[in-house]
C-alpha positions as CSV (number, residue, x, y, z in Angstrom):
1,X,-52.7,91.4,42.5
2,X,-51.9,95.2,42.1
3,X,-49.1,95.9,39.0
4,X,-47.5,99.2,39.5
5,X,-45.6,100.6,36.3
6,X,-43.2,103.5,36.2
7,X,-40.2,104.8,34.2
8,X,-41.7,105.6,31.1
9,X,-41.4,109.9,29.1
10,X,-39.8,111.7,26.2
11,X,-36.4,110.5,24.3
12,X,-34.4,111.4,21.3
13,X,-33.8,108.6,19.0
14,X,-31.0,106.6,20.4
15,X,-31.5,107.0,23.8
16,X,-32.2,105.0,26.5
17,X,-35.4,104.3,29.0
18,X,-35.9,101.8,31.7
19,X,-39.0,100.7,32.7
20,X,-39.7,99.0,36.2
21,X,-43.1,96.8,37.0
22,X,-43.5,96.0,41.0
23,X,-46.5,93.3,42.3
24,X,-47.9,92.9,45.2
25,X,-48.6,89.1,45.3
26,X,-44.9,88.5,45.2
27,X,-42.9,86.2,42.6
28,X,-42.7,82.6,42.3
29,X,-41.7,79.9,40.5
30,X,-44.1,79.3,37.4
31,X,-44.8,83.4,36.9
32,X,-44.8,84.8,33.9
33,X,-44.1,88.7,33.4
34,X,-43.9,90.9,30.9
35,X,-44.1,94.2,28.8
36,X,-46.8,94.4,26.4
37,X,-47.2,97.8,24.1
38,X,-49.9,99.8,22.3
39,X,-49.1,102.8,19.5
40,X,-51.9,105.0,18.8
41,X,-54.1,103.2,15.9
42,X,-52.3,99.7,16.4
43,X,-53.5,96.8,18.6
44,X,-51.7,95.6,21.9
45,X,-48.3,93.8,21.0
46,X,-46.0,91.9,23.0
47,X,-42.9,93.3,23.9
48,X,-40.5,90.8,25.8
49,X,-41.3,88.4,28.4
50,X,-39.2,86.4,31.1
51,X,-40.3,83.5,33.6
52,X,-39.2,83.6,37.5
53,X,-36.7,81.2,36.0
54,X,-34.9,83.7,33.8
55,X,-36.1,82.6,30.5
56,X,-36.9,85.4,28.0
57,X,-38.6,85.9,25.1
58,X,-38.8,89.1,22.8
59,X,-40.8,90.6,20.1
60,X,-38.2,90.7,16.4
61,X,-38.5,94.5,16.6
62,X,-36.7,94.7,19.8
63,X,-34.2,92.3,20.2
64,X,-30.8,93.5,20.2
65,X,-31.8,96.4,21.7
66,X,-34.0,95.6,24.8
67,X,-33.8,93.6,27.5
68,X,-36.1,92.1,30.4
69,X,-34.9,91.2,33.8
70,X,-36.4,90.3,37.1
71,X,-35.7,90.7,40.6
72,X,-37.7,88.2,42.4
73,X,-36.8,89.3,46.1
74,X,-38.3,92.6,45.4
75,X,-40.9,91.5,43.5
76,X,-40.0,93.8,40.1
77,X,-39.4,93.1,36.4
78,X,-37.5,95.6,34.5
79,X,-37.5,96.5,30.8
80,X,-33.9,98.5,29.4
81,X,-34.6,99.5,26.2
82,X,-31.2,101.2,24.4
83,X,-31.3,102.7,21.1
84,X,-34.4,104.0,20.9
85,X,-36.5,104.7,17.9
86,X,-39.5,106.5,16.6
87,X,-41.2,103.6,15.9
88,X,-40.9,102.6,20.0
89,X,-43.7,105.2,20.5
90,X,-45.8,103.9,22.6
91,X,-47.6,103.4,26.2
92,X,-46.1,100.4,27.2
93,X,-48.0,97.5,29.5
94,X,-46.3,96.0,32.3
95,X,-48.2,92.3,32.6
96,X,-48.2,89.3,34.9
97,X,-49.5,85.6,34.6
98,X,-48.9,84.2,38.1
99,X,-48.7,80.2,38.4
100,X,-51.0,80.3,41.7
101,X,-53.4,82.9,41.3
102,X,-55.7,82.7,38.6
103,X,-56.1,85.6,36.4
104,X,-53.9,87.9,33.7
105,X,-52.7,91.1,35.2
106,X,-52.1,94.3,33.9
107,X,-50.2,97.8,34.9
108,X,-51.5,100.7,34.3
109,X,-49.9,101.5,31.4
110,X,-46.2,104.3,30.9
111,X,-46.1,106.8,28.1
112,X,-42.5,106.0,25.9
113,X,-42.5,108.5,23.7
114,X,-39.6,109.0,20.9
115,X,-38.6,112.2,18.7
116,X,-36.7,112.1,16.0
């Protein structure tokens, strides 16, 4: 399983970014993806998840203001994230937990960075 992220650079405060995540190994029912982040200093945190089902889960920090989506026929999660702040600094993780394959996955990581 190979996790390629993309999408990530530098926005003012109250812009927007998206962030896509493609697999190779495909998405099925059971799979868990998400989008995981690290600030400099601070530990790994997770961002938002979603199932191959549609069910999401986000981090209080983000919600109202982010939002994960799938597209399982091309094999790609997607992370909007609207209204921007400072504090959304970070190189953010694009993650997958498939049902079949054993194993966690991880991208290699996209620079968000936010001025003020």
């Amino acid at each position: 399983v190979q996790l390629q992220a993309s999408g990530g650079g530098l926005v003012q405060a109250g812009g927007s970014l998206r962030l896509s995540c493609g697999t190779t190994s495909g998405i099925f029912s059971g799979d868990v993806m998400g989008w995981y982040r690290q600030a400099p200093g601070k530990e790994r945190e997770m961002v938002a998840t979603i199932t191959a089902g549609g069910g999401t889960n986000y981090a209080d920090s983000v919600k109202g203001r982010f939002t994960i989506s799938v597209d399982i026929a091309k094999s790609t999660w997607y992370l909007q994230m609207n209204n921007l702040k400072p504090d959304d600094t970070a190189v953010y993780y694009c993650n997958n937990r498939p049902r079949y394959i054993p194993g966690n996955y991880w991208g290699q990581g996209t620079l968000v960075t936010v001025s003020s």
